[in-house]
C-alpha positions as protocol buffer text, in pm:
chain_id: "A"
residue {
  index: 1
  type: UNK
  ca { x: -8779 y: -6066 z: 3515 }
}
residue {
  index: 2
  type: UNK
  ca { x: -8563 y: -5740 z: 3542 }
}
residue {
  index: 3
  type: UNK
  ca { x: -8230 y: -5707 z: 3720 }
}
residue {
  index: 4
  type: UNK
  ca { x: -8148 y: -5329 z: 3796 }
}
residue {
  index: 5
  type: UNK
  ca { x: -7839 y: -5419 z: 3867 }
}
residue {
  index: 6
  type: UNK
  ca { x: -7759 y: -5588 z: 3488 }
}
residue {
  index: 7
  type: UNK
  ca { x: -8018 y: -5326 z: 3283 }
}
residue {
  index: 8
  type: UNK
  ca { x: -8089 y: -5636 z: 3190 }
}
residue {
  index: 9
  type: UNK
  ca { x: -8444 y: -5878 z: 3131 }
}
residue {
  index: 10
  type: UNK
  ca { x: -8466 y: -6255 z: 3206 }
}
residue {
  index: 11
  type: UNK
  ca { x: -8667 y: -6458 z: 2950 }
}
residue {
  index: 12
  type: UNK
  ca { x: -8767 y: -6818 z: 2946 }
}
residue {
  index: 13
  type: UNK
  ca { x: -8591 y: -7063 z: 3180 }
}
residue {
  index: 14
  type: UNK
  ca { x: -8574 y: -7365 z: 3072 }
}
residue {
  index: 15
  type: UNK
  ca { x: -8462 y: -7603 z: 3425 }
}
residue {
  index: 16
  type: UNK
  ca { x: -8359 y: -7881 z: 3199 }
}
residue {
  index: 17
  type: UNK
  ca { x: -8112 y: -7713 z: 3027 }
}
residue {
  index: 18
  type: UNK
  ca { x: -8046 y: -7477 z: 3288 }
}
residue {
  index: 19
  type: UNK
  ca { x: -8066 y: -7166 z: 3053 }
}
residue {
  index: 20
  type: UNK
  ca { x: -8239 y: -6884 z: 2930 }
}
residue {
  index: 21
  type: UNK
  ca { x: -8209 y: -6579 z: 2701 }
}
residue {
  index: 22
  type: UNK
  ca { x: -8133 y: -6223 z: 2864 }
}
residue {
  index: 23
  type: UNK
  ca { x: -8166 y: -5830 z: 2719 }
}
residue {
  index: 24
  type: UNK
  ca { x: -7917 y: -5632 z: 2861 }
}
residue {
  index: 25
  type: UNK
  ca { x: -7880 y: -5289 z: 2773 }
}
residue {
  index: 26
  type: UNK
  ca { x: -7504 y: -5176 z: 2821 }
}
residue {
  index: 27
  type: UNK
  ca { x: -7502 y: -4830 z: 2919 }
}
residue {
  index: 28
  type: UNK
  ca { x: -7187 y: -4735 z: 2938 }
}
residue {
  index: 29
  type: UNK
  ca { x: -7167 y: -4825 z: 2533 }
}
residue {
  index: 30
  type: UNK
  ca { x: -7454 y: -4590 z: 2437 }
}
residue {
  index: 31
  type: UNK
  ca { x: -7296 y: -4327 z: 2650 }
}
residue {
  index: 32
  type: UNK
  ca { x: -6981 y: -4321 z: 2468 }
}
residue {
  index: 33
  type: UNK
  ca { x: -7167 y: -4372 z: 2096 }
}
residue {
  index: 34
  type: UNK
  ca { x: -7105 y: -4750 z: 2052 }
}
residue {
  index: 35
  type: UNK
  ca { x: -7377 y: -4895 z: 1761 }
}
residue {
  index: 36
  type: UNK
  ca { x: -7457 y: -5148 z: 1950 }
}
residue {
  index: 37
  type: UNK
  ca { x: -7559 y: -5104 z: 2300 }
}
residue {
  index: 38
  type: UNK
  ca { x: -7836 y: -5428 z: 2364 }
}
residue {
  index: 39
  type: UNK
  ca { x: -7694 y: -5750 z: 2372 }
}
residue {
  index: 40
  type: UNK
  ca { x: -7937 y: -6080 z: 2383 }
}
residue {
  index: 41
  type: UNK
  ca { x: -7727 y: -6344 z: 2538 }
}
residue {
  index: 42
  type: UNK
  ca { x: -7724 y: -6695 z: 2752 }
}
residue {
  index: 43
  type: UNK
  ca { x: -7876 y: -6613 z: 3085 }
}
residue {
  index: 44
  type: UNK
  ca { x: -7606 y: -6840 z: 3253 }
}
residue {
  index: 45
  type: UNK
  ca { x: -7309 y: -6907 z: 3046 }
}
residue {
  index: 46
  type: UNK
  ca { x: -7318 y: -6576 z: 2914 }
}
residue {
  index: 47
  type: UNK
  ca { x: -6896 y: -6647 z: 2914 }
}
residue {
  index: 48
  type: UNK
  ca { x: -6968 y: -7019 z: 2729 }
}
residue {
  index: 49
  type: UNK
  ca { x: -7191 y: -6912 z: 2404 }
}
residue {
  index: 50
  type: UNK
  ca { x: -7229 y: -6645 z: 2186 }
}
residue {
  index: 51
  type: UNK
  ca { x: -7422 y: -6350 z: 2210 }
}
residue {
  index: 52
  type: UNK
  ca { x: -7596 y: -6143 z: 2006 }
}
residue {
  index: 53
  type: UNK
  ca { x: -7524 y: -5757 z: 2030 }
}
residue {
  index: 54
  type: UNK
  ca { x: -7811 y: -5547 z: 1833 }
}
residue {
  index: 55
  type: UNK
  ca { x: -7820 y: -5196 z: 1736 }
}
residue {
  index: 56
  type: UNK
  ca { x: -8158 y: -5112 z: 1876 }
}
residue {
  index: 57
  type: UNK
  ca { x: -8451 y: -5296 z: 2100 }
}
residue {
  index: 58
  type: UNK
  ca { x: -8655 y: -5336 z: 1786 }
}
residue {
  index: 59
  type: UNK
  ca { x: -8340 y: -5555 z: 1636 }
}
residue {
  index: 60
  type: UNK
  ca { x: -8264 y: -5769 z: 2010 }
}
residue {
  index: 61
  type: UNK
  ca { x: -8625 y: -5847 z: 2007 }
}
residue {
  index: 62
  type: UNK
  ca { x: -8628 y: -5961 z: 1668 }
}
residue {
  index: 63
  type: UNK
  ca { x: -8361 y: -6185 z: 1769 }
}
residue {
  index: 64
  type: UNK
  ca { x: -8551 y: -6331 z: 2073 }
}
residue {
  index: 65
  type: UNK
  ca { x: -8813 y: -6433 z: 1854 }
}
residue {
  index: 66
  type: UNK
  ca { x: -8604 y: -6664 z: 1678 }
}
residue {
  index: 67
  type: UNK
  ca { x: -8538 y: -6847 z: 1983 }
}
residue {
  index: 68
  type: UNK
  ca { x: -8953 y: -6831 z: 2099 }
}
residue {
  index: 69
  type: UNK
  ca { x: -9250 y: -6704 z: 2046 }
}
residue {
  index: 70
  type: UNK
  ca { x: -9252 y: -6316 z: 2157 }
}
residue {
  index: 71
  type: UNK
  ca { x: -9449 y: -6051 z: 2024 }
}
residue {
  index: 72
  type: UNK
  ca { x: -9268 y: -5796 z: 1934 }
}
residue {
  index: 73
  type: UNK
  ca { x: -9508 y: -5504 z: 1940 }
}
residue {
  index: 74
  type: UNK
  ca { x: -9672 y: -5635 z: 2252 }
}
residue {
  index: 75
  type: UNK
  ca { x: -9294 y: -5639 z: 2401 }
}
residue {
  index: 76
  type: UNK
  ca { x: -9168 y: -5317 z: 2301 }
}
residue {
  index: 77
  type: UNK
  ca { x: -9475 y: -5129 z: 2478 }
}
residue {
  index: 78
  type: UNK
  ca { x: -9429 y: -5349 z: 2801 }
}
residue {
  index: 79
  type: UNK
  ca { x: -9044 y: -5286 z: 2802 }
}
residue {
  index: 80
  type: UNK
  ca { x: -9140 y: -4907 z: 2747 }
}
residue {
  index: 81
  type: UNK
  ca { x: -9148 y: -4834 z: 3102 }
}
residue {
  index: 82
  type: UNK
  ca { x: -8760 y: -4959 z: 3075 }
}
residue {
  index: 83
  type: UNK
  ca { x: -8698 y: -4756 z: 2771 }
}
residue {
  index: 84
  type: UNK
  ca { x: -8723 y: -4417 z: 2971 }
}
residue {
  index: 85
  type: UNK
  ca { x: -8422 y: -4582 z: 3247 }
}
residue {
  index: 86
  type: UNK
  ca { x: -8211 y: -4666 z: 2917 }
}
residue {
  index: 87
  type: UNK
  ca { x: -8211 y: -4320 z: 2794 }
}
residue {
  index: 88
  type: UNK
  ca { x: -8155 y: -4072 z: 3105 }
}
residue {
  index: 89
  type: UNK
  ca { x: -7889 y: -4369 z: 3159 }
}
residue {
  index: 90
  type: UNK
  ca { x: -7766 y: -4251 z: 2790 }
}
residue {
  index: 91
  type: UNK
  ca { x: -7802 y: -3877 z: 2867 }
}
């Protein structure tokens, strides 16, 4: 699930723990040069646990897939219609 709003994508709820992993891409990072500029992180206590910033998508999905199953080539060309949003975001 994508949130505009975030530039961030919703993976795997899990209603008994009431949780889930989120990409966000933090825009206003890349624009000024920060290294790392996706973040995987708790989809609700985002403020509560850690998160994982990553230099690139290739590096955030790697870290989803320690968490579940994900393929990572399969992801990368179904996130590639976000990919374009990221980088004129960037520009």
């Amino acid at each position: 699930m994508f949130d505009e709003t975030e530039n961030a994508i919703h993976y795997k709820w899990d209603p008994q723990t009431y949780t889930g992993y989120t990409l966000r891409f933090d825009a206003e990072r890349a624009a000024q040069g920060g290294h790392c500029c996706f973040y995987v992180e708790d989809w609700h206590c985002r403020t509560v646990t850690n998160e994982w910033p990553c230099r690139d998508l290739d590096e955030a999905l790697g870290v989803l897939s320690r968490f579940f199953s994900v393929d990572i080539g399969q992801e990368r060309e179904r996130l590639s219609a976000w990919l374009p949003v990221l980088s004129r975001a960037v520009a």
